[in-house]
TITI-380267 format. One line per 5 residues: number of its first residue (from 1); their letters; for each residue z, y, x of N, C-alpha, C. Coordinates in steps of 0.2 Angstrom, whole numbers, plus 5000, padded with zeros to 4 digits. Atoms other than C-alpha are relative to their C-alpha. Layout:
REM residues N
NUM) a) Z/Y/X/Z/Y/X/Z/Y/X; ...
This chain:
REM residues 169
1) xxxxx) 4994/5003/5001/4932/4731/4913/5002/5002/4993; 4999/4996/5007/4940/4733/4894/5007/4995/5001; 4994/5001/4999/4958/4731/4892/5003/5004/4994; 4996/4996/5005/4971/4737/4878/5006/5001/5003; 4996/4996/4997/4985/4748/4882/5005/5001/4994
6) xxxxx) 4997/4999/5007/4997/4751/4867/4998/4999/4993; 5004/4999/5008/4987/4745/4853/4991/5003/5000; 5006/4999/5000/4973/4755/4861/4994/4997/5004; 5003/5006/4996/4956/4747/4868/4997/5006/5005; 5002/4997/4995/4949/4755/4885/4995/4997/5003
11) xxxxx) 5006/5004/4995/4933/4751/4894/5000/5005/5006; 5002/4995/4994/4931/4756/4911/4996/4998/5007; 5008/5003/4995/4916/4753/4923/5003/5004/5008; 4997/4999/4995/4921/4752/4941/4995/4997/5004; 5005/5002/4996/4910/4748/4957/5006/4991/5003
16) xxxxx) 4997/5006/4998/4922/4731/4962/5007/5002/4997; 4995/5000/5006/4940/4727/4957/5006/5005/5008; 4995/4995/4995/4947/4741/4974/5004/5005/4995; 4998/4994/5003/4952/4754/4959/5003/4997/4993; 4995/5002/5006/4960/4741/4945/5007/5002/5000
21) xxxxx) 4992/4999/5000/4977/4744/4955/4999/5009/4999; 4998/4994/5002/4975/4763/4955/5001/5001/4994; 5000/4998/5008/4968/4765/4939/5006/4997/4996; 4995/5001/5006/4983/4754/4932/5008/5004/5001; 4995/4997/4995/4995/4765/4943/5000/5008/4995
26) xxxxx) 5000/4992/5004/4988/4782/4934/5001/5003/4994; 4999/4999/5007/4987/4775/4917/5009/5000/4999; 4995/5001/5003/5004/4770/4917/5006/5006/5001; 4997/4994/5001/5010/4789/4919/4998/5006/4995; 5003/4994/5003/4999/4794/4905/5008/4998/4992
31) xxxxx) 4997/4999/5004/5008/4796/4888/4996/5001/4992; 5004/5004/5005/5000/4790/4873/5001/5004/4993; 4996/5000/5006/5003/4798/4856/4995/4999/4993; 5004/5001/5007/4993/4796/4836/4999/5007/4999; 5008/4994/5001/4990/4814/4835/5007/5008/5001
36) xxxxx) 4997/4996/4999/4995/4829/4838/5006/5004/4996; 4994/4998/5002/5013/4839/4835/4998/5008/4995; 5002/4995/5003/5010/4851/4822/5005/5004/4998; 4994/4997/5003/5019/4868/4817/5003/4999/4996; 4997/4999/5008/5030/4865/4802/4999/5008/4996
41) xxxxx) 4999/4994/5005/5025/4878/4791/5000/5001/4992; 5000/4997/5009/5025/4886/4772/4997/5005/4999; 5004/4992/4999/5017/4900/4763/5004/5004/4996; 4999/4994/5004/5021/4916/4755/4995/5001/4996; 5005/4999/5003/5011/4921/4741/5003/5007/4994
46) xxxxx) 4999/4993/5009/5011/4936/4726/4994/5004/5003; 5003/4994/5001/5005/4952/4726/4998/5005/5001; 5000/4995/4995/4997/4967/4735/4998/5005/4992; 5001/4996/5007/4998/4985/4725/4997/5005/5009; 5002/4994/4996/4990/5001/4734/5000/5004/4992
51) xxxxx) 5000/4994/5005/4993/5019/4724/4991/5003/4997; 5008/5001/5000/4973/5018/4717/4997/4994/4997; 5004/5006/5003/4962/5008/4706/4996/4997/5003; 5003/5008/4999/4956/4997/4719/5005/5001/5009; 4999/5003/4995/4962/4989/4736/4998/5000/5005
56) xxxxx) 5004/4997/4993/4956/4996/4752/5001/4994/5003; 4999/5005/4994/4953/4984/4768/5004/5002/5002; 4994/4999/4996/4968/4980/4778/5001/4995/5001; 5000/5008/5000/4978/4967/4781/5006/4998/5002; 4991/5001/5001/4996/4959/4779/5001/4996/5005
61) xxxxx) 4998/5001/4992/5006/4959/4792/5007/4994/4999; 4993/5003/5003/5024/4947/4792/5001/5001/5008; 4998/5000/4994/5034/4949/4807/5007/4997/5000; 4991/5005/5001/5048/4934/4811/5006/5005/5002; 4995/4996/4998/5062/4943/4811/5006/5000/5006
66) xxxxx) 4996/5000/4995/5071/4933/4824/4996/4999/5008; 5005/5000/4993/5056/4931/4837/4997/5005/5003; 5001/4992/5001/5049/4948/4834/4993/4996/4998; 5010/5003/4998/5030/4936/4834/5000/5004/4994; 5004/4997/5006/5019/4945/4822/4993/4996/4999
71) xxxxx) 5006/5005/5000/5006/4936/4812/4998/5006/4996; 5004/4998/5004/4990/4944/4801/4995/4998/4998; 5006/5004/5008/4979/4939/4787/4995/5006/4999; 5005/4995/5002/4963/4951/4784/4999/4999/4994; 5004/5003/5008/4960/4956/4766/4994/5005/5001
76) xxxxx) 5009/4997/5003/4943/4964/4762/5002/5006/4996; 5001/4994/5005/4948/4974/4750/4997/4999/4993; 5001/5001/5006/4945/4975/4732/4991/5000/5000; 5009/4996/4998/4927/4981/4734/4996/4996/5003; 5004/5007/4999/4923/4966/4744/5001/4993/4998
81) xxxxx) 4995/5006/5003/4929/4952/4733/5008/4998/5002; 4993/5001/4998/4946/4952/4739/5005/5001/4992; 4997/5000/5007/4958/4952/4722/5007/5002/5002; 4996/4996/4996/4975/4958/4722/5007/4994/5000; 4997/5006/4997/4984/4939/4725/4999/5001/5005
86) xxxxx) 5002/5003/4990/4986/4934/4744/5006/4994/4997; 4995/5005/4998/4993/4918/4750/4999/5000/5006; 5000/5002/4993/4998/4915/4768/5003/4997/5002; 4998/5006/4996/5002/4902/4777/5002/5004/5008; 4999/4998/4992/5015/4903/4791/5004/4996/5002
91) xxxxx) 4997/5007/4997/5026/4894/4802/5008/5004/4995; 4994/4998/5005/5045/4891/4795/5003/5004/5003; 4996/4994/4999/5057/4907/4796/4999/5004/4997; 4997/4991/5002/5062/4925/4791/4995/5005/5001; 5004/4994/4998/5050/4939/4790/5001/5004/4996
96) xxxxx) 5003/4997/5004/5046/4954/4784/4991/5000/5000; 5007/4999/5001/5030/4958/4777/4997/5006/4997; 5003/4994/5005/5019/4972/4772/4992/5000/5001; 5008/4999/5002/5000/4976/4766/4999/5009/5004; 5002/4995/4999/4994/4988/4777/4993/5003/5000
101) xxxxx) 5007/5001/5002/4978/4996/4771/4997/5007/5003; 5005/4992/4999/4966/5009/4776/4998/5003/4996; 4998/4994/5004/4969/5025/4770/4992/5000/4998; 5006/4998/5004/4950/5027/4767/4993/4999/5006; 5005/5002/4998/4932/5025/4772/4999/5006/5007
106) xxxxx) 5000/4997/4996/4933/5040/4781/5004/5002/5005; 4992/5001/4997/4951/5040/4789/4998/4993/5002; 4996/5007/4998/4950/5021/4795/5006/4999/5005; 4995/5001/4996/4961/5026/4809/5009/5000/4997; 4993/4998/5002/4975/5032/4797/5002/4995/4993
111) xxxxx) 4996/5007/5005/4986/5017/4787/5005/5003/4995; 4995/4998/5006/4996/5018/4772/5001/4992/4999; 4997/5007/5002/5007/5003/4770/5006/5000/4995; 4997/5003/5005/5016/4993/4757/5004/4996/5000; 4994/5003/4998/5032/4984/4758/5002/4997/4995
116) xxxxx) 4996/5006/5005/5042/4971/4750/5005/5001/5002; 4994/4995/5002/5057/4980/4744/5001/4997/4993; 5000/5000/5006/5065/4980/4729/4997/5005/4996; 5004/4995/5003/5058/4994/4724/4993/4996/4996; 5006/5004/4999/5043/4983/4726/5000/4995/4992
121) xxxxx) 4998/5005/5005/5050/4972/4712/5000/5001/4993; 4997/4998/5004/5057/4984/4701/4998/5007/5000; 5004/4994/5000/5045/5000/4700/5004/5005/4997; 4996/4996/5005/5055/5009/4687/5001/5008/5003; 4998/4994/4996/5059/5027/4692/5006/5001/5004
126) xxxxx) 4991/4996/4999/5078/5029/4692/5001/4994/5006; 4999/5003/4995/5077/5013/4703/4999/5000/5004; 5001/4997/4993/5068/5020/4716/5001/5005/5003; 4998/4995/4994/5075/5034/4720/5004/5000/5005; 4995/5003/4994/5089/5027/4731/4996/4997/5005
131) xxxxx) 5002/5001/4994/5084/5025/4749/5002/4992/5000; 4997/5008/4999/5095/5008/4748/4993/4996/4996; 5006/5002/5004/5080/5002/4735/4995/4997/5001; 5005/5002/4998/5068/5002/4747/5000/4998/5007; 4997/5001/4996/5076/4993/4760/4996/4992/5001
136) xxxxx) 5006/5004/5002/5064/4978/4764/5002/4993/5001; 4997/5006/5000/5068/4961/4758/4996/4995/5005; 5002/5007/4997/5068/4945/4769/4996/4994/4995; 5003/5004/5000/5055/4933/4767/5002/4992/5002; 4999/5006/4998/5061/4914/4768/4994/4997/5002
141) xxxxx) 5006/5006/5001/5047/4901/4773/5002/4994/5003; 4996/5008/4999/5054/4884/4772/4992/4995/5000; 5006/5007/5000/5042/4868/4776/4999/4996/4994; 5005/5003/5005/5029/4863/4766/5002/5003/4993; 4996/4997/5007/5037/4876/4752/4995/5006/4999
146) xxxxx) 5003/4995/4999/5029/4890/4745/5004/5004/4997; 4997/4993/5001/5038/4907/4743/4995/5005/4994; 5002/4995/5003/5032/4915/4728/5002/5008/4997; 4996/4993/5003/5035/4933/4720/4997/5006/5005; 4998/4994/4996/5032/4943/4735/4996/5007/5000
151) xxxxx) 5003/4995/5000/5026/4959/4731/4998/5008/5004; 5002/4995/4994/5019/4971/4743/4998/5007/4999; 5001/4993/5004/5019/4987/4733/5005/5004/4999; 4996/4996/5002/5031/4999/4738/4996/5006/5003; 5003/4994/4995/5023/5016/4745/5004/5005/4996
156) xxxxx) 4998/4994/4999/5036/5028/4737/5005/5002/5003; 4995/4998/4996/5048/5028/4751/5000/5007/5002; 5002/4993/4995/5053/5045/4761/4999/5000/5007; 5002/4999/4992/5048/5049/4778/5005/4998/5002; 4996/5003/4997/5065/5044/4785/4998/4992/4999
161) xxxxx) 4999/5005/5004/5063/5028/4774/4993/4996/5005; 5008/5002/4997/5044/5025/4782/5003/5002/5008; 4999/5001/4993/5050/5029/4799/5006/4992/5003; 4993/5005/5001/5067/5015/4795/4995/4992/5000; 5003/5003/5001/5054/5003/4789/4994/4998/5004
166) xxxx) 5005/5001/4994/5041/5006/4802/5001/4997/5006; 4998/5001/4996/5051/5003/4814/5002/4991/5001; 4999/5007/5000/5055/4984/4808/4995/4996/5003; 5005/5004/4999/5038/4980/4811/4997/5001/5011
């Protein structure tokens, strides 16, 4: 039997016409759509720094600020073609984010991360010494936009500041 449904064509092979009434009984609680509901998203993009002439493996994290969800991107590392640009594709919302990398080939358990702060923006000395400084700026991602600038390169917070910080993620 071939039959159209909303535009669409169906064939269906049946032993006699005992299963026409089901079959049109089953189709008529299906729900038909063109394609699937996709997340609205956007990306962030800029710049990862680590204290060091190259770029350890790690991998930036952003965390929505009002759902807690946590997303991450794997970079490689300088070492393994990785460059010190990222873009990342997220859904729409508020995050923070930061570049957390492995302290080293021998340490992989132990991370040293990187924040997007003002500090982050504005490296300067006199500007980082206020704990206010490195206070870690909101992430917008608006649909179909990309967020550029975001700079992932603070690491000279203080231990409270790194405990205030950590604690976001």
């Amino acid at each position: 039997m071939k039959f159209t449904h909303n535009g669409k064509i169906f064939i269906i092979v049946t032993f006699g016409n005992n299963y026409i009434q089901t079959f049109d009984q089953i189709l008529s609680t299906f729900k038909f759509i063109d394609k699937l509901n996709e997340v609205d998203q956007g990306t962030v993009s800029g710049k990862l720094c680590y204290p060091s002439d190259f770029l350890p493996k790690g991998e930036i994290i952003a965390k929505d600020i009002v759902t807690g969800k946590l997303f991450s991107q794997d970079y490689p590392g300088s070492g393994n073609g990785g460059t010190e640009n990222f873009t990342f594709k997220l859904p729409i919302g508020t995050y923070h984010l930061k570049y957390q990398a492995h302290a080293s080939l021998n340490e992989p358990d132990k991370f040293i991360s990187m924040y997007y702060t003002a500090c982050a923006t504005n490296n300067e000395n006199n500007f980082c010494q206020s704990d206010a400084n490195h206070t870690i700026i909101n992430s917008v991602i608006k649909k179909n936009e990309e967020s550029k600038g975001t700079a992932l390169c603070d690491p000279g917070y203080s231990q409270s500041q790194e405990e205030l910080m950590s604690n976001s993620f």
